[in-house]
C-alpha positions as CSV (number, residue, x, y, z in Angstrom):
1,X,99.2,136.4,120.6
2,X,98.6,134.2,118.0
3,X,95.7,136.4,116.3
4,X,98.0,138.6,114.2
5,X,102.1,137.8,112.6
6,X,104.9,135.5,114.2
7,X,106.7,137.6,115.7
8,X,109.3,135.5,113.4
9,X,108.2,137.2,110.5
10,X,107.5,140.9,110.3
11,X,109.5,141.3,113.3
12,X,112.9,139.9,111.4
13,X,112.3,141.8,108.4
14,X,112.0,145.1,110.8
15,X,114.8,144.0,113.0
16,X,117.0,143.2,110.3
17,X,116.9,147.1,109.0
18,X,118.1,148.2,112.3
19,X,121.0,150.2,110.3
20,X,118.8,152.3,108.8
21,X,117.2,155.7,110.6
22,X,113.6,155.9,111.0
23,X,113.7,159.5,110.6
24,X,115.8,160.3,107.9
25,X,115.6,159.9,104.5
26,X,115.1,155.7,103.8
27,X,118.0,155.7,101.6
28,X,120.0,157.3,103.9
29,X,122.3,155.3,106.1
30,X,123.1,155.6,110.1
31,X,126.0,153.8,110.2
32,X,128.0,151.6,107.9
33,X,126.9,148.2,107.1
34,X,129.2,145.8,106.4
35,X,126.7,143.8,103.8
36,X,123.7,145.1,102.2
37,X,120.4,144.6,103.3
38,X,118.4,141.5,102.5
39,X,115.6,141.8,100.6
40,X,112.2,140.3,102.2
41,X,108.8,138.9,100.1
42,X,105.7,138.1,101.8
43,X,105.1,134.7,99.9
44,X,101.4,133.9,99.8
45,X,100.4,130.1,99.4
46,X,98.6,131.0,96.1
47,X,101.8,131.6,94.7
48,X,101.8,135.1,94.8
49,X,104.9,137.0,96.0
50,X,105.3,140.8,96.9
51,X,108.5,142.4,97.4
52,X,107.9,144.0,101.3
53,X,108.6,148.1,101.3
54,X,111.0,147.7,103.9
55,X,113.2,150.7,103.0
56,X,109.8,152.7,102.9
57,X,108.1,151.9,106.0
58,X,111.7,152.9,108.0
59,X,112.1,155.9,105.6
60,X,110.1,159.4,106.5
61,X,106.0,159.6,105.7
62,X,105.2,159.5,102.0
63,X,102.9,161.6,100.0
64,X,100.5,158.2,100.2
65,X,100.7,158.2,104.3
66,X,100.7,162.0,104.4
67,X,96.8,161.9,102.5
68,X,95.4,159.7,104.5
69,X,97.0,161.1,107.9
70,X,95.3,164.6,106.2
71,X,91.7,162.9,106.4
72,X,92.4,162.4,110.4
73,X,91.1,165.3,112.4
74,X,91.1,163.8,115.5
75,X,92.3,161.1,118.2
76,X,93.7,158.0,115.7
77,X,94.8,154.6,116.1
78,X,97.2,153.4,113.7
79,X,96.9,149.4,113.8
80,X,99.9,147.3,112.8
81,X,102.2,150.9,112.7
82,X,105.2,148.8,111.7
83,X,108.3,151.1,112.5
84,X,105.6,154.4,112.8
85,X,106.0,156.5,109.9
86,X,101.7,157.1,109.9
87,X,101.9,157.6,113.6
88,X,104.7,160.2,113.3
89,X,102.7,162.1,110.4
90,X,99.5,162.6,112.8
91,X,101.1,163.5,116.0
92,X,103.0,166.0,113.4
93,X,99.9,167.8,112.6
94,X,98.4,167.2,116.4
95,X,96.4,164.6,116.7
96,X,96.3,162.4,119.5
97,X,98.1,158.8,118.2
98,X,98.4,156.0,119.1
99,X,100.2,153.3,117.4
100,X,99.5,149.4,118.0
101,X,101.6,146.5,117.0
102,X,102.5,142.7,118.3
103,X,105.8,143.4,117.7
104,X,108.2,144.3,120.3
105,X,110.6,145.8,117.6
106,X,107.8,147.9,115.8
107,X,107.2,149.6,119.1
108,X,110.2,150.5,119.9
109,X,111.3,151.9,116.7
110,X,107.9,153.8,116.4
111,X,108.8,155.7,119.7
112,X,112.1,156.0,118.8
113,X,110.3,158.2,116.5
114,X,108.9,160.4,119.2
115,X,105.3,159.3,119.3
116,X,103.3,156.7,121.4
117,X,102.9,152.9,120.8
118,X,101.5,150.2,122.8
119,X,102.7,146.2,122.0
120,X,99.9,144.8,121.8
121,X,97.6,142.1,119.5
122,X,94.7,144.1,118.2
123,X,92.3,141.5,119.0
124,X,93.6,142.1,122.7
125,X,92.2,145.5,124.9
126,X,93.1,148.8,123.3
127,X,92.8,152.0,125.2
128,X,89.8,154.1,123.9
129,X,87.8,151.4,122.8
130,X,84.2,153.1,121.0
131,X,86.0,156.5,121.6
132,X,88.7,157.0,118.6
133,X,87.3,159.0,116.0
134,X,89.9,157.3,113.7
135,X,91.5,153.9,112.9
136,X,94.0,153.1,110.3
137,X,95.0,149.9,108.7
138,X,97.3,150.7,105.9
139,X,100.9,148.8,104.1
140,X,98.4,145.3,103.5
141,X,97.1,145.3,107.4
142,X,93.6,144.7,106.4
143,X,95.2,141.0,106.0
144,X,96.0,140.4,109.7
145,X,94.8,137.0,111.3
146,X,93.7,136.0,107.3
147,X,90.0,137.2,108.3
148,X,89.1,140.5,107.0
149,X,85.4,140.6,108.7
150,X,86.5,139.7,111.9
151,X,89.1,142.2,111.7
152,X,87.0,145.3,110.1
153,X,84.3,144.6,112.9
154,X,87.0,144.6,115.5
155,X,88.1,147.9,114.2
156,X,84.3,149.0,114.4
157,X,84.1,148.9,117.7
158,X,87.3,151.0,118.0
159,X,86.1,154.1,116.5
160,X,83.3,156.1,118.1
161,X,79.7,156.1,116.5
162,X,80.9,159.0,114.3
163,X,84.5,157.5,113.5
164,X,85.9,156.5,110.4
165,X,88.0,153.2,109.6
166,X,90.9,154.2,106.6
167,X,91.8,150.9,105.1
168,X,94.4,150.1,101.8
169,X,93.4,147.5,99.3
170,X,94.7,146.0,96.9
171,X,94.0,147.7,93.2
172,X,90.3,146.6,91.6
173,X,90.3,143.2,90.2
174,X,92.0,141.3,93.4
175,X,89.3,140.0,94.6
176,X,89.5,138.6,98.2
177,X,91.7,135.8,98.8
178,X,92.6,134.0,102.3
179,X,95.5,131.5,103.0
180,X,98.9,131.0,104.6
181,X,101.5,133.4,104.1
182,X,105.6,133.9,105.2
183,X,108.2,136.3,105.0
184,X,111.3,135.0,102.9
185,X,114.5,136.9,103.3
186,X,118.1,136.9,101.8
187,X,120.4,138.5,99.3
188,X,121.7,138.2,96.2
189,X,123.7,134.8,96.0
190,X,122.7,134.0,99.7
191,X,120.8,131.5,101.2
192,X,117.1,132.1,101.2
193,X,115.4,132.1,105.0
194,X,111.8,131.4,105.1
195,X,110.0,132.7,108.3
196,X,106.9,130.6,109.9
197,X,103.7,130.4,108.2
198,X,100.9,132.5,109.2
199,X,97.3,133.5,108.8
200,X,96.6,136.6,106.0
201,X,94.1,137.6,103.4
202,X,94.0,140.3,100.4
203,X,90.6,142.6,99.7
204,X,90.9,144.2,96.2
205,X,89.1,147.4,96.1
206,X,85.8,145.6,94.3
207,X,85.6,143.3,97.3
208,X,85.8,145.7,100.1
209,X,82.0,146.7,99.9
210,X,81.2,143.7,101.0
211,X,83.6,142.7,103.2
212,X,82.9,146.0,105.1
213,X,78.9,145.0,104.9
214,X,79.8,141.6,106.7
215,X,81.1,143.4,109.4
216,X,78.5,146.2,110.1
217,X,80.3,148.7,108.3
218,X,79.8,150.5,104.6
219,X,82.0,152.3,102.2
220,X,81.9,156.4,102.5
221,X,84.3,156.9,100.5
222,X,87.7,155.5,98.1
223,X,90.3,157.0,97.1
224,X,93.6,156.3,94.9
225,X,97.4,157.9,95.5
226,X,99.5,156.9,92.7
227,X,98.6,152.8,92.2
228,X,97.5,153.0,96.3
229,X,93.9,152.4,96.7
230,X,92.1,153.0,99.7
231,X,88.8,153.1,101.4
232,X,87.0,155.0,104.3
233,X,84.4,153.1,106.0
234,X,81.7,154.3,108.9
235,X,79.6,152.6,110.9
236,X,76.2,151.1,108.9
């Protein structure tokens, strides 16, 4: 399983949270800690360091998720569903969902949320395949395995000749960029620990046209929530 994230990165930065309740409020607390949570930064090797959501991908779906779970009408496939939030949000209006991740922790806290996930690398056999009439790649997934065509095509071939793909991007102006990347965790006057590198990539909203067109796909539609932008692809 070497397609997607060490299961030394994401999955520390999601197992690390574990005091937090998936389906409460994110700022709510399950039981006491007796520190406070680290903070985590996907480090990219361009420089470039983003401060990871984690609070928000544990916490209940946002208005951002809730839009684009609104564009599914039918059977989805949420790819890299983290701890399940998006998953949750379509099986609440009910759709068929499925959520898909490498790691063993994401699984289990997405069906600790009552819905359906399989472990497993999405360049690896997915039930359904040609037969979902959506896939979702949202929270920066588009830069699994650092190669945005190979991944949009393998999400091609997911979705049925109808289907839609619903990627994030990054804002207009990023470009596309592919490199190493690792997480980085710790807190304020602690020790810093830096996870394994691994493959990733960013597509700015400009660059997704293309990238889509490389992989057999074109744009039907963007859309923005807030400083979220998105896109909806179909097959060419």
């Amino acid at each position: 399983m070497t397609s997607t994230i060490s299961l030394d990165g994401f999955d520390v930065v999601l197992g690390r949270l574990g005091g937090w309740s998936a389906d409460r409020d994110a700022c709510t607390p399950v039981r006491s800690t007796p520190a406070a949570q680290p903070d985590h930064w996907l480090v990219h090797a361009d420089g470039r360091r983003d401060l990871l959501p984690v609070r928000r991908w544990h916490g209940p779906p946002e208005p951002a998720v809730e839009s684009v779970a609104a564009r599914c009408t039918g059977p989805t496939i949420d790819l890299g569903c983290g701890p399940g939030r998006l998953t949750r949000a379509l099986a609440q209006r009910g759709l068929v969902a499925l959520g898909v991740d490498i790691s063993a922790e994401a699984v289990r806290l997405t069906q600790g949320r009552g819905v359906v996930a399989l472990r497993r690398d999405v360049f690896e056999p997915l039930p359904g395949e040609g037969r979902w009439a959506h896939a979702v790649l949202i929270d920066g997934n588009i830069g699994i395995g650092g190669d945005p065509v190979r991944l949009l095509r393998r999400c091609g071939a997911l979705i049925a000749s109808d289907g839609t793909l619903i990627v994030e991007v990054e804002p207009s102006g990023a470009g596309l960029w592919r490199g190493q990347a690792y997480v980085l965790s710790g807190s304020s006057g602690e020790r810093e620990l830096r996870g394994p590198a691994f493959r990733w990539a960013r597509v700015g909203a400009e660059a997704v046209t293309r990238t889509a067109a490389a992989a057999g796909l074109r744009v039907a539609d963007r859309f923005r929530f807030g400083s979220r932008w998105f896109a909806e692809l179909v097959r060419a």
